[in-house]
Structures are given as C-alpha cells and as structure tokens.
N, C-alpha and C positions, 0 to 999 in steps of 0.2 A: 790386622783387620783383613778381610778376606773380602777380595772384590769382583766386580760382576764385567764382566765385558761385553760391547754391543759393536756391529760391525755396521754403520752407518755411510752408505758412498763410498768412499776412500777414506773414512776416519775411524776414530773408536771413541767412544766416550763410556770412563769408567768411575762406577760410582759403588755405595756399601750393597753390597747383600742384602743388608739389613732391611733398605729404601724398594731394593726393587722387588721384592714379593707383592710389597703394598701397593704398586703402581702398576696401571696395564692401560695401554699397550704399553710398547716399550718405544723407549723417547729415539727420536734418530734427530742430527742437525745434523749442517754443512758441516766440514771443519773450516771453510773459509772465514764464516763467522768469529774465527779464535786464527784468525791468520799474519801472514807473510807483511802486510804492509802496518795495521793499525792494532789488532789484536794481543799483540804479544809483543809488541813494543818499550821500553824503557820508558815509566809513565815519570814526570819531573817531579810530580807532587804525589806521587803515592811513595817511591822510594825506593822499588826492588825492581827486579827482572820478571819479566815472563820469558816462560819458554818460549820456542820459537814452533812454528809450524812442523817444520823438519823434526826439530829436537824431540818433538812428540810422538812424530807418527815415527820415529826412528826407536825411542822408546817403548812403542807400542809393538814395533818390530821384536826388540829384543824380548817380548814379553817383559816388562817392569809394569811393579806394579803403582798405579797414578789414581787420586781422584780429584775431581775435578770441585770437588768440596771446599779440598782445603785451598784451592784457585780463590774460591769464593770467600771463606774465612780470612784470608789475608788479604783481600779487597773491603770488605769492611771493618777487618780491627784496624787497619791504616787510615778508613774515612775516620771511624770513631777519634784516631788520634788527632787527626787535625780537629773536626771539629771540639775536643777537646781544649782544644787552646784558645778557640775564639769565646764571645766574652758571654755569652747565651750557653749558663750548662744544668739548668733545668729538666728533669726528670719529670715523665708523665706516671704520677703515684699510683695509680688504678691499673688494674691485669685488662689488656685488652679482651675485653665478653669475645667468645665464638663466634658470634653469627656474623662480628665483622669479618670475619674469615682468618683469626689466629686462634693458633689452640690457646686455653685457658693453661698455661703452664706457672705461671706466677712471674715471667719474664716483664718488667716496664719497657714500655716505649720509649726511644730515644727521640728527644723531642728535636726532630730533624726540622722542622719547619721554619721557612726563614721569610718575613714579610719582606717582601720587594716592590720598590719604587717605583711608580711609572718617571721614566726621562726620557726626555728629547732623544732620539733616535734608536730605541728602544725597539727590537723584533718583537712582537706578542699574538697570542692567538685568541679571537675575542668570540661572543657568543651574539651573534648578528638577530638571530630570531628562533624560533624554536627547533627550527630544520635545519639553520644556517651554522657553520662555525669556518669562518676567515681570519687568515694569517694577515697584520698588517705593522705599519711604522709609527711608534708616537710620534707628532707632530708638535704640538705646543698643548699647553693648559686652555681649555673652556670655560671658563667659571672656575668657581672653587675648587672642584671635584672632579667634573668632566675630562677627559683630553681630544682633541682632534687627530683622527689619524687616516692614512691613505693606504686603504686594505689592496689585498692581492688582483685586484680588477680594474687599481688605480680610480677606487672611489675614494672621495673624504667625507666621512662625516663624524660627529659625536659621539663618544661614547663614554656611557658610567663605567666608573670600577669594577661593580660589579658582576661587569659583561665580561669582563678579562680573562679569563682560563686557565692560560699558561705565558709567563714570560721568558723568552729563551735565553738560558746565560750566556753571557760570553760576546754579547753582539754590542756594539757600537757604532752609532752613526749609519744606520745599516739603510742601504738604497731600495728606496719600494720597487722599482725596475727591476730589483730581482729575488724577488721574494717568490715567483714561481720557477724559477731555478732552483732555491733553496727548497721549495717544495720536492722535486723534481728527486734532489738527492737523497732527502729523507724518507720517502717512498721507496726508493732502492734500498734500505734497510729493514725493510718493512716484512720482516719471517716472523709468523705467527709458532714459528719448531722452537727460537729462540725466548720464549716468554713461557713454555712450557718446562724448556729443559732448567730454566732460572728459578721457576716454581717448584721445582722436583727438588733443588737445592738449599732454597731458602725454607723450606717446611722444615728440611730436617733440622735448620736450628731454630726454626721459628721464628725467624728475624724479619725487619720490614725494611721497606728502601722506600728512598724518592727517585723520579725520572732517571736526575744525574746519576745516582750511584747504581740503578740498573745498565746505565749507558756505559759505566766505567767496566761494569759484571761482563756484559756481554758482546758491546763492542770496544773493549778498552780503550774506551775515550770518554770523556765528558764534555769536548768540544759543542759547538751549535746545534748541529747537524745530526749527530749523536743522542743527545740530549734530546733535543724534537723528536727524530724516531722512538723512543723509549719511551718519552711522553704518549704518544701516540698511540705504541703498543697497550699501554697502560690504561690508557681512559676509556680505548674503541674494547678494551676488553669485558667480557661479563661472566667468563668461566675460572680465571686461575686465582687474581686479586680483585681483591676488592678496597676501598676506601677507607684506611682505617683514624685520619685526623685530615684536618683542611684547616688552612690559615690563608684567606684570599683568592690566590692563582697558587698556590703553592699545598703538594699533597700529598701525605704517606700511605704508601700501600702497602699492604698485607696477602700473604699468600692465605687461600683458602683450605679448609679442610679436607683430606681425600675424598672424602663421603660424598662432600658437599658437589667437590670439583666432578666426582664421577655422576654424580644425579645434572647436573647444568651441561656435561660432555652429550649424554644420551637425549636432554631435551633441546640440545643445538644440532645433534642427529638428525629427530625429530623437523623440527624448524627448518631445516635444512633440503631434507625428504620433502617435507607439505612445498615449500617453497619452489621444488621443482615439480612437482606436480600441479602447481599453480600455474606455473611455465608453463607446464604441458597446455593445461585446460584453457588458459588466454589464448594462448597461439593454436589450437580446434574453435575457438570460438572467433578469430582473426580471419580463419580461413575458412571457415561457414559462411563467417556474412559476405564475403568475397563470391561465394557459390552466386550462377542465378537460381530464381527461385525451385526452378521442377527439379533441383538437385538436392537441395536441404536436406538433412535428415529428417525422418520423422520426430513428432513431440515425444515420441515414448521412448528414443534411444535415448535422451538427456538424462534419464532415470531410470536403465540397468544398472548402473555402477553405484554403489553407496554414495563414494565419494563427489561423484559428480552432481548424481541426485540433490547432495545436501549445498552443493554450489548454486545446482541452478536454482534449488527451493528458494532459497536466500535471495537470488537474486529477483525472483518472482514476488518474495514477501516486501521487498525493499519497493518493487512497481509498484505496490500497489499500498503501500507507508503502514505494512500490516505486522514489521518483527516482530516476532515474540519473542526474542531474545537479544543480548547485546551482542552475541556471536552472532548470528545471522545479520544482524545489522553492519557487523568489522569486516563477516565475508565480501558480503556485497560492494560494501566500500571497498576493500581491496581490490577486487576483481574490477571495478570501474576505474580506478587510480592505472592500476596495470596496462587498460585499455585505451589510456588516455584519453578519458571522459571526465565530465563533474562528478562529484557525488550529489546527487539529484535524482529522485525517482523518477524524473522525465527520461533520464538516461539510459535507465535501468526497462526503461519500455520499448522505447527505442531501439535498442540494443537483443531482447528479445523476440523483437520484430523482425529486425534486421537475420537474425538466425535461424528463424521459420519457428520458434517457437510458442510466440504467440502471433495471431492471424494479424491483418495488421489495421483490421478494427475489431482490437477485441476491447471486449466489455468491461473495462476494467472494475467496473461496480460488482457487478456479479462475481469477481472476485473477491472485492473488497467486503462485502458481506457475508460472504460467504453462503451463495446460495444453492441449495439440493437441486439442483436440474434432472439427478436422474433417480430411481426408486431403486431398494434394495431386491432381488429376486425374490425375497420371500412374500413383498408385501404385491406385486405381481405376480407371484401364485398365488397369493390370497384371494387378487382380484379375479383371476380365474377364473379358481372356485367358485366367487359367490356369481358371475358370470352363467356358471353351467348350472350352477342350483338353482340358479331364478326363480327364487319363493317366493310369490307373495302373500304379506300375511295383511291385506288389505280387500283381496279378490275379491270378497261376499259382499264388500260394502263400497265398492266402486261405482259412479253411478256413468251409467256406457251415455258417453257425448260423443260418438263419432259421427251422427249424423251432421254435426255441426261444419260447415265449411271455416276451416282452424288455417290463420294467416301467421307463421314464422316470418320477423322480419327482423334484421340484422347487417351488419357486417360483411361482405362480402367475402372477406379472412377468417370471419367466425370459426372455431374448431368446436367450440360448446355451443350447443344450443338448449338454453333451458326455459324460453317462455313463447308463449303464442296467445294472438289473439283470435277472438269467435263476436261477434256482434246479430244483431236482428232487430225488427221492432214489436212491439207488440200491440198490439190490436188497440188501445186506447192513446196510442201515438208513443207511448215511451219508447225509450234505447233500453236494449238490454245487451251490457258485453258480460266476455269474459274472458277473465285473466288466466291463461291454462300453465301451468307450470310446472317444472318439470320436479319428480319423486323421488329423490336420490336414499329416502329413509325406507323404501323397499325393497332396497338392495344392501344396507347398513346398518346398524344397529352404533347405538353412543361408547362407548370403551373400548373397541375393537379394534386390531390394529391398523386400520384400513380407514377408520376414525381418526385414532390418537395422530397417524399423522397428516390428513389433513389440517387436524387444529394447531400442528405445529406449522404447518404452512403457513395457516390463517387464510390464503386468500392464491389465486391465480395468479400467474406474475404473463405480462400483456406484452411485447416487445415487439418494434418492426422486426425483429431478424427470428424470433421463435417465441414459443408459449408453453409455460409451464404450469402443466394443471396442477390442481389442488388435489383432484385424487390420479391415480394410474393413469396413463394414458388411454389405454383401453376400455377400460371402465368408464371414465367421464364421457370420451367421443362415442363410444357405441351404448354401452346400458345404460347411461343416465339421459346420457342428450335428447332430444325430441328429434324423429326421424322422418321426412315426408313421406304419406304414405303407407307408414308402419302404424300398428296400434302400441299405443304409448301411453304408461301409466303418469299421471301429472293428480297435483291438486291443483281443484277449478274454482275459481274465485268471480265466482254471478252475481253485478250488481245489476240494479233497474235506478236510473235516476229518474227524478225531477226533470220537470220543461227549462229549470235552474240549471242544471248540472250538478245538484245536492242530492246524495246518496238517499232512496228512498228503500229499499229493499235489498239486501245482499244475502247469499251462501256460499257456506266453504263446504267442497266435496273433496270426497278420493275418487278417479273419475279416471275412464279408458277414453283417449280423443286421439283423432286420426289427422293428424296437421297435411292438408291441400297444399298448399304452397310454402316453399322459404324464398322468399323473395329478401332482396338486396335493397337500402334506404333508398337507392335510384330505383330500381325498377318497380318498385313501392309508390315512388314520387310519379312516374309514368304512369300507373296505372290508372292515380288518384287524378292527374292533370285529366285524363281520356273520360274519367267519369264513364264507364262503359256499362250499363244497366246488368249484366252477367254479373259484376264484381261490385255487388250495392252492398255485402256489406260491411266490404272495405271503407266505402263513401261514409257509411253507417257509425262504422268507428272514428273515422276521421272528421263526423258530427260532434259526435261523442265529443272527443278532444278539445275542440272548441268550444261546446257547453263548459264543460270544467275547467279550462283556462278562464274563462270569463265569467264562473264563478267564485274559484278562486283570486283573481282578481277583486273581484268583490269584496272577498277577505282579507283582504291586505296582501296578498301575495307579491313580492317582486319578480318580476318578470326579466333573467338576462338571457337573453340569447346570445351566441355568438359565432364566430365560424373558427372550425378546427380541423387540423391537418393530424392525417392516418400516413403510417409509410408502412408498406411492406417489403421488403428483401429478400431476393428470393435466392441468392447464395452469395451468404454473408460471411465465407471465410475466403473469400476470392478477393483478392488488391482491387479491383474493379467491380464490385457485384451490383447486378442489377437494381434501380432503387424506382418501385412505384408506390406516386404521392399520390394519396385523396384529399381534397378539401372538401369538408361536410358544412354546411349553414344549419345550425339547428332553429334556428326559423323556418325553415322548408316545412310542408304540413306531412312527410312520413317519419321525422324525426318529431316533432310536437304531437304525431300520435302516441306511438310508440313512447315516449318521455310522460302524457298524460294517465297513459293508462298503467302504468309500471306507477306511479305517486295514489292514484285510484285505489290499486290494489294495498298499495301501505297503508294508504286511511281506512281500507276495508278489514285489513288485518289489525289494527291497531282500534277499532272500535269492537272487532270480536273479541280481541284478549280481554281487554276493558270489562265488554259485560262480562264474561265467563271468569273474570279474575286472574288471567293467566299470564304467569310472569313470561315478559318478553324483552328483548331489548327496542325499550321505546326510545325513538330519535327523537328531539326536538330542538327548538332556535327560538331564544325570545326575540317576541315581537318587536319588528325592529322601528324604530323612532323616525325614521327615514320618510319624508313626505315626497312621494314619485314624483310632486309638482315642482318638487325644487331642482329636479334634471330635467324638468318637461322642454325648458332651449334646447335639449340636445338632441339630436338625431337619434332616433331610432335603431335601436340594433346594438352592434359592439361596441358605438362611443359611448350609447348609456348606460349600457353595462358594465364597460369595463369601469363607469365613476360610480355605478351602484355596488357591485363586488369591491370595491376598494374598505367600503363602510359596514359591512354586513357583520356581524355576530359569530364566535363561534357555534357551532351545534353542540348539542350537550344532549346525556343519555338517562333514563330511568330503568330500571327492571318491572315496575311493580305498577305503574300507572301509566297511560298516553301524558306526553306534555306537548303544547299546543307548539305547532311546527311555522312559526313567522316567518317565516320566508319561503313558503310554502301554499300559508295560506290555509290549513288544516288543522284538526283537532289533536290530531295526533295520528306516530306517521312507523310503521315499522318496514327495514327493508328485508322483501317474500323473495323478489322476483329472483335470483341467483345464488340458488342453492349448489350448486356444481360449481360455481365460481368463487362465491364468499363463503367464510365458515360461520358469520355470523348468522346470514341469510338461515343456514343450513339446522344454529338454534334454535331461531325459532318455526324451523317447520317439525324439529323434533318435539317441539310443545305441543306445536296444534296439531300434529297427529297423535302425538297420545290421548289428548284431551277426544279427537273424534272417536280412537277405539273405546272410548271410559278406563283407558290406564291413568293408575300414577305419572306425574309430571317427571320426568328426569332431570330436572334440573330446579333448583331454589331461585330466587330472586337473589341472594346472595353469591350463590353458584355463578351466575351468569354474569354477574360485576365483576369477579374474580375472574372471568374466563376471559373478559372484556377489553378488559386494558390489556391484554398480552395479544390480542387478536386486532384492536386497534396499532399496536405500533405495528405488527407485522402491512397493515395496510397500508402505514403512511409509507411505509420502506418500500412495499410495492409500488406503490403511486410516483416515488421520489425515483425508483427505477425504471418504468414508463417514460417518466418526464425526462430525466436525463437519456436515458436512448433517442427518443426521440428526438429532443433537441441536438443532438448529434448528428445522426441524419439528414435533420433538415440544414443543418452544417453542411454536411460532406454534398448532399443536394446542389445546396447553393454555391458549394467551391466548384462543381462541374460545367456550372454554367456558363457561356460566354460572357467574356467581359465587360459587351458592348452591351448585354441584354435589360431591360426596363423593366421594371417589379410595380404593379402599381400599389401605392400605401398607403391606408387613411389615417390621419391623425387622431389618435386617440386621447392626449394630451400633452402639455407641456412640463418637462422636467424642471429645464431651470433654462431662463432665455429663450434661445431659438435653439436648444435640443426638444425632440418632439417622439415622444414615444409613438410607436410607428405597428399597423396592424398589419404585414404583408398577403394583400388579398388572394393572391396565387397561391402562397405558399402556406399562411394559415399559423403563421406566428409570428410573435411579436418583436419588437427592435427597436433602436431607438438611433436618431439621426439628426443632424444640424437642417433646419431646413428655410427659408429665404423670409424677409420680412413681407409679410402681407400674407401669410398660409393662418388659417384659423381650423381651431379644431372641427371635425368633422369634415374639412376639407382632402381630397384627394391629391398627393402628385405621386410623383415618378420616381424612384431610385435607381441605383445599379449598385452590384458588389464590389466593393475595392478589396476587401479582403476576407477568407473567412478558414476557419483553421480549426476544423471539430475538436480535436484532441485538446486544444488550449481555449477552446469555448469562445471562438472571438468571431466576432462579425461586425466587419466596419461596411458600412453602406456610406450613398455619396446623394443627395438629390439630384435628378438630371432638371436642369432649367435651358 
C-alpha cells in the first residue's frame, strides 16, 4: 500500500493514498497529542505497545513506511475483544441510514452502549437549563428517581435523570472542591486538529466509538480526564460526528459522510465570517453611541453596505414590532443580546437613538404604518403640469363673487386653506351667508394619477412636528388653497335663512371670490369681542351662528363643546426643539361660527343631492335617546360634555339618500367643506360639479360604498396618528416643566373612588388622578407633575392641597 506523507510542525502523519485525494485540506496535528508521557504508553488493559514519540519521528526519519490506521485498527479490535467478554453481546440488526452520518455499507453497530448508574460520588455532567450545562457530584437519592448534587459553583440542588449527559468513568468519591480543576485539565486537551484527524480514520472503516474509546484513539488513555475531553469534543461538535445511538447519558457516534462533512466545514466558514462581522458592526455601533451628538454619522451611511443595511433594517423593523420575516426578527435579537440589551423593541429604539439614527422623537407610528411622507417625481411633475395649464373648464359658468368681503378663518399653522365665509343682510331683515370653498376639480379630473393617489391617501395627515398633504405639496398650498387677495376659483354655497335659523333659500355655484382677510380663531375672537361697524359682516355671520345653534337645538341637537390643545414644533428632529401650545375653547363665538356654518353647508349640500337625486356620501347618527335634562346638574361646558360623548351613537353613511343626523340636529348632513384635505369631501364635489355642468355622474352609489370603507379606515388611521403625536407632545410638554409648577384641573368625573378623571385647563387634555375627599365633579383644584415619560405614554400627576 502506498502511502501519503504530511509534514505537520515537527511531525508526520501518514495515512493511504487512497483517503487523501478524497479529503481537503490536509489534516496537520500536534505530535504531542500521540506522545512522550500518556500517548504511546503501555496501555494494561488494551495489551500491546505503542510506539514511542521518538520511535516515530525516528521512523519517519528513516523514511519507513507507517499508517496511523492501523494505530487505530488495533485500538478497537482490542476494545471489541474485551467487550466481547462481558455479558451484553447484542448486535444492532439494522445498517446504520446515512444521514446519521455512516455510509450505508451493510456494517452493524456494535451495541457499545452501557446504562450506568447514578451513585454516591459520582462525577457527571448534567443539563441545568437550556443554555446551562455543569459538571457536578452525586450526592444522595431525592425521591425515587431524583438525585441531589453540588455542581461546579458549589450549588446543591435536584436533579432528574434525564438532565444527566454524560457520567465520567472511572471517578469515585470525587470531591466537588475540585471539579473546576478537573475542568481546568480537560480544557487543556481540548484540539479541535484531533477530532478531525480521528474522523479521517474512522470513515475509512466506517466504524463508530463512544467518548472512552475515542479517549483511548487519541489520547491513549481512557482515564477521567481523558474521557471528559473526548466527551466534550464529541457533543460541542456538529461537522465530523454525529449521534448515531443514545441509551441515557451514554452515546455512539458516527463519523459523517465526506460530502456531508465538506458542506457543514464551508457553512461553519460561513457562520464563522457573519460572526465576525457582527463583531465588527456591534463594536461601530458601541462606539457611535459613545460619539456626542454633532459627530454621529449621518442616517444614510447605515445603508451603503448591503450587509449593514440589512442589520440596521432589521433592527429598525424589530423598533417598531413590524418583521417580516423570522430572520429579521433572530438579526435584531442578535445584535441586542451582543449589546447587552433585552430583546425588547424598547431596546431596539433606544439604541437607534442613541446612534443618531433615529431622531430622538421620532414618530415611531409613521413608521409603524408605514406612511408616504413624500411623492414620487413623476406625480410632482404631474402637478406641475396641471399647475402651468391652469384650465379651466368651468370659466363661462362661474358666477364672479368678488365684490363680496370673503373672511378665511383658521388655524394659525393652517398650510391648506380651503373655505371662507361672506355674509350681508338683506333688505327684509334676513342673513344671507356664504360658504365659499375651495375647487380642487378644476385642476383634476377623477382616474388620474394625481387622483388615484390621493384616494390612496384618503385624507391629510395633521401632526404637531409636519403635515402631509393629500395631494403635492404644491398643488394643495398654491393652486387649490384659497389665497388672500388673489382671485380664486371655489364653489359658493348661498343660504338665506329664517328669523329661525331654518334654511329658507339656498344656491350651489362655480364662482370667482376674492378672500379679504385670513384671519386666525384669536384674531377672529378680537375682532368679533370690538364689534367695530367696518367688520359687520363678520358680527353678521357670527348672528348667523347663533341663529342655527338655537335652532338646531330645537331639533334635538346635542350641544359638546370643549377645550383642545394644538402644539406646533418647530424643529422636531433636535433633542430639545422648540414646542408651542395652543389651547382652543370651542365655545368661544369665532370657533362656533366657523363650526356653524361648515354643518350649514352639509345640510345645504345634502338637501341639494336629495332633490337632484345625486348619489353622495350621506353622514348620519340616529337620534339619540339621550334627554339633555338628565345632565342639566352639570356645568356647562366639558363636564357635560365629556358625560354626553360618553353615550352618543356611532355615525352611520348612506350613498343614495340624506339620513337624519341626531346629533346634529339636521335632516341630513354631507361633509363639502375640505376638499384639499379629505378625499371624501373631494367625492362629493366631483358629483356636484358634474351634475352643475349636465355631465354624467362619475360615480354610482355603489361606487362610492366601495370607495368608502377604504377611505374611512385611512381616516381613522390618520385621526389615531394626530391623537398619538399629540398626546406625546403634550408629554414631553409637560416633562419640561418645573417640578414645583400648578396645572389647574377640572373634574370631569370619577373613575373608581377618589381617582378622578381630570381635564387639564392649560394644557387642554385629559388625565386622571387621586384627588382629596370633598372635591365634586365640576370642581376645580390644582395638580403638579410627578412624573411623565412620552415614549412609554405615562403621566402621573399629584393634587397639590
């Protein structure tokens, strides 16, 4: 036989020809491992000689030829003979299958397996918990089955049988005080070269061992210590053997297939490679958050490199509990474990914070739904275009309202502006307003791309820190909006009421109106407080108003006002950005204009469709049951309204008819006024202006149900995105404020006891807090903040008494 030589350190190890074509690389060990003290030693119970260290490399000298096969050959026909003697000689009748990792040669297993007993002083190695495996001492029996033992950290506790792993031969009475000694040694035998070169050996006869007789193979020994390292090699291993029988703690293994072994070598390469490049990326991501801030990297360097990209994606997706995959979901984990964090999306925010990659109030919603903030180029060239075409195909039948003095009134932050009022009287004493509002359908048309996605939007998304239109930004703020000053296309909506406040006369135009003022709900309320005969008919409108609240009322109408907090931000990716709060009373008389005559125009729009037959989405609330005298103890304002909204009905929609709007107070009610804002708004102005030029309707009543519910959830999502920003804000608001400082709070009701849901009148929302005996609803006291934590939504307040 013709043999192969390898020059390893100061050694040789030679093995067939035959073997090494099929194997790569090529194997190198110590020769210590086969040496001078334990190696090649006179074994008592095997029966022959081993060479000696010298004798070898002395033979390797003279060029003789040696393989280290037949080393191995003669180490297990000698186990084979003893255990031939003892009284267990049972044959495993079945060819061990491949994929336990023996070739199918038709060889049996020698049923090497031997059940061993737990006893009193006993070394073993047991399985503590999933992650855990400790070396400890049997101690005594627990019960039937249990034993008590005192593992390697000088713990005792209980343990099953089936927690035991491995029991080391050869030990008796063994002292737990050194079982990390014993550790210690067997770790110094611990070459992963030797479990390779033993596999290269044992494939070629196909043969399988247990611990001990790999211990006897490669450290010629089967002593403790011996034994344990081989053990150890064998279990922590997952490329050479594998498991091919199990009786207890006791286990044969099998060497694996070449194929196999080289496919598990390149994917522990693999494993191996990611794993240090994980290294890499923790430790960049250690020493970022370490930076101060004006050093960070920017957010876009995260995401030049694939690999990093797909780290920080993951870690991004795991913020905000959005995986879509289970890998994304094991990166993240990883990479928090790494950092020595929890696995918690709180972590994972945190942590992206800490690294400058997300601001450090970011939105995590807007995330987490994933919303379009910004447009594609094409559809802002679109908007452009219909920008510089400014056709319109309504021109000839506009009716010119510019002579009217036209009152915008809004929002101070407003960025759309799409409605204005005009009022006067007329000679027989009536009010005549009107609703002017802004044209967005002559600038659009319905299928268009410029269309299709605002109805994917559905609706404008409203935020202290920004605002995202429904259409372009350009487009909505310059060609749709209503401009002071400018002439501006709108449909004008002219009622003449009643001395009632009941709609006696109304018309819908296409109409050119020149809006005078944009005034703000305060400087609105200023004007109206001055009553100053120049601006009558502002007073005029704000008559108005009050007619139709009090005829509405008449109708059943419930009446809630309340007060609500506006925040703006005015640069909201700064650790510190500025934050200014509004608190609004919609009681005030330029918010219950503005409120009256926007409900006006729905009952005026929804008694047009009605006669003209024109499918619209009609809003309605059945009437609700609710007798206003049964809150009449309550104070006036947000106590009784926050207990009349508690009871109120959902709204419910028709296509095809008005349904009577109870909580309103109305016949029926469509919403005109926000066509640039809502997309619903926006259907039904594409009705009523078809209907004005004598076109076809573009839309069915069936059409419009269909389009409905996909245009309703996108609003509650906007509404719910609103609501949590804001409530956040008014968090991080009220975390800035001195600790000593006084909120006053009105009681709006009681939860349970003396917690008392609490309306905070500064701040303009709601809270709830412990508060003393003898406070009654509608009562006023005092709070302070003990604690408040936007990120984790918590606000504890304290009464101050």
């Amino acid at each position: 036989m013709t043999m192969a030589f390898r020059a390893a350190n100061s050694c040789s190890i030679f093995r067939s020809s035959s073997s090494s074509s099929a194997i790569s690389p090529l194997i190198r060990c110590r020769i210590n491992h086969f040496g001078t003290s334990s190696a090649f030693r006179k074994n008592s119970r095997i029966g022959f000689q081993f060479s000696s260290s010298r004798s070898l490399i002395h033979d390797v000298k003279l060029g003789r030829k040696f393989s280290i096969l037949s080393l191995v050959d003669s180490v297990l026909k000698e186990l084979e003979e003893i255990k031939s003697t003892k009284s267990r000689k049972k044959l495993l009748r079945s060819a061990v299958p491949t994929e336990m990792g023996l070739a199918s040669t038709g060889e049996f297993v020698v049923d090497k397996v031997e059940k061993r007993v737990l006893q009193e002083g006993l070394l073993l190695e047991f399985r503590k918990d999933s992650e855990r495996i400790l070396l400890a001492v049997a101690q005594k029996p627990d019960g039937k089955k249990n034993w008590m033992v005192i593992d390697q950290n000088g713990v005792s506790s209980s343990i099953k049988p089936q927690q035991v792993t491995y029991i080391i031969p050869g030990v008796e009475n063994f002292d737990h005080t050194k079982i990390l000694d014993f550790m210690r040694k067997a770790d110094e035998n611990m070459d992963p070269t030797l479990l390779e070169l033993a596999w290269v050996e044992l494939l070629e006869k196909n043969r399988s061992v247990t611990a001990e007789e790999l211990a006897e193979i490669i450290f010629g020994s089967m002593d403790a210590v011996e034994s344990y390292s081989a053990h150890l090699l064998l279990s922590k291993d997952n490329v050479y053997f594998s498991v091919v029988e199990t009786k207890g703690s006791c286990s044969v293994y099998g060497p694996r297939p070449t194929l196999q072994v080289e496919e598990l070598l390149r994917w522990k390469a693999a494993k191996e490679t990611a794993e240090k490049e994980l290294g890499e990326f923790v430790q960049l991501l250690k020493s970022v958050k370490s930076m101060p801030p004006h050093a960070k990297p920017p957010k876009g360097s995260w995401t030049t490199e694939e690999k990093m990209h797909h780290r920080i994606k993951s870690l991004e997706a795991f913020a905000i509990d959005a995986c879509k995959t289970d890998e994304q979901k094991r990166t993240a984990g990883v990479i928090l474990k790494a950092m020595g964090l929890p696995k918690l999306s709180s972590s994972a925010v945190n942590l992206l914070v800490d690294i400058g990659y997300f601001p450090v109030h970011v939105n995590l919603d807007l995330l987490k739904f994933n919303i379009h903030t910004e447009y594609t180029e094409d559809l802002v060239s679109a908007a452009e275009n219909v920008l510089a075409a400014s056709v319109d195909p309504d021109e000839m039948d506009r009716k010119n309202l510019t002579h009217l003095k036209v009152y915008a009134i809004d929002v101070d932050e407003a960025d759309e502006l799409d409605d204005a009022l005009s009022a006067t009287r007329l000679q027989d004493g009536r009010i005549r307003v009107w609703i002017h509002v802004a044209d967005p359908t002559s600038l659009i048309q319905p299928g268009s791309n410029i269309d299709r996605e605002a109805m994917r939007r559905g609706t404008s998304i409203f935020l202290p820190t920004a605002t995202y239109p429904m259409f372009p930004e350009k487009l909505a703020m310059e060609g749709m909006s209503l401009k002071q000053g400018q002439f501006c296309r709108a449909i004008s909506v002219s009622v003449t009421l009643h001395p009632d406040g009941s709609i006696a006369e109304y018309e819908v135009d296409n109409s050119i109106i020149r809006p005078t003022y944009m005034l703000t709900y305060e400087s609105a309320n200023e004007l109206l407080h001055l009553n100053l005969e120049e601006e009558s008919e502002l007073n005029l409108l704000s008559e108005a108003a009050a007619l139709r609240l009090q005829w509405r009322r008449g109708q059943g109408a419930i009446d809630t006002p309340s007060i609500e907090a506006r925040i703006k931000v005015a640069n909201p990716d700064d650790s510190e950005p500025l934050i200014n709060l509004y608190v609004a009373n919609q009681a005030e008389p330029a918010m219950r204009l503005v409120s009256e005559m926007m409900i006006l125009c729905g009952e005026t729009i929804a008694t047009f469709g009605s006669l003209n037959r024109i499918p619209l989405p009609y809003r309605g609330q059945p009437q609700s049951s609710i007798d206003p005298m049964t809150f009449a103890h309550l104070p006036e304002g947000p106590v009784r309204s926050s207990a009349l909204v508690k009871l109120m009905r959902a709204a419910e929609m028709d296509f095809r008819k008005p349904q009577r709007h109870g909580l309103l107070g109305i016949p029926g009610y469509v919403q005109f006024t926000s066509p640039i804002r809502r997309y619903m708004d926006l259907l039904a102005h594409y009705q009523v202006k078809a209907f004005l030029r004598g076109d076809s309707l573009p839309f069915s009543a069936g059409q419009l149900e269909g389009m409905a519910s996909l245009l309703n959830m996108h609003a509650r999502l906007a509404k719910k995105l609103s609501n949590s920003s804001l409530r956040y804000w008014l968090l991080e608001f009220l975390r800035r404020q001195p600790k000593d400082k006084k909120f006053r709070a009105l009681i709006l009701r009681f939860i349970k006891d003396r917690v008392a849901a609490l309306l905070l009148m500064e701040v303009g929302m709601q809270a709830s807090a412990w508060v003393s005996v003898g406070a009654h609803i509608g009562d006023e006291v005092e709070v302070r903040v003990e604690e408040a934590h936007p990120r984790d939504d918590v606000l504890s307040l304290e009464e101050v008494i």
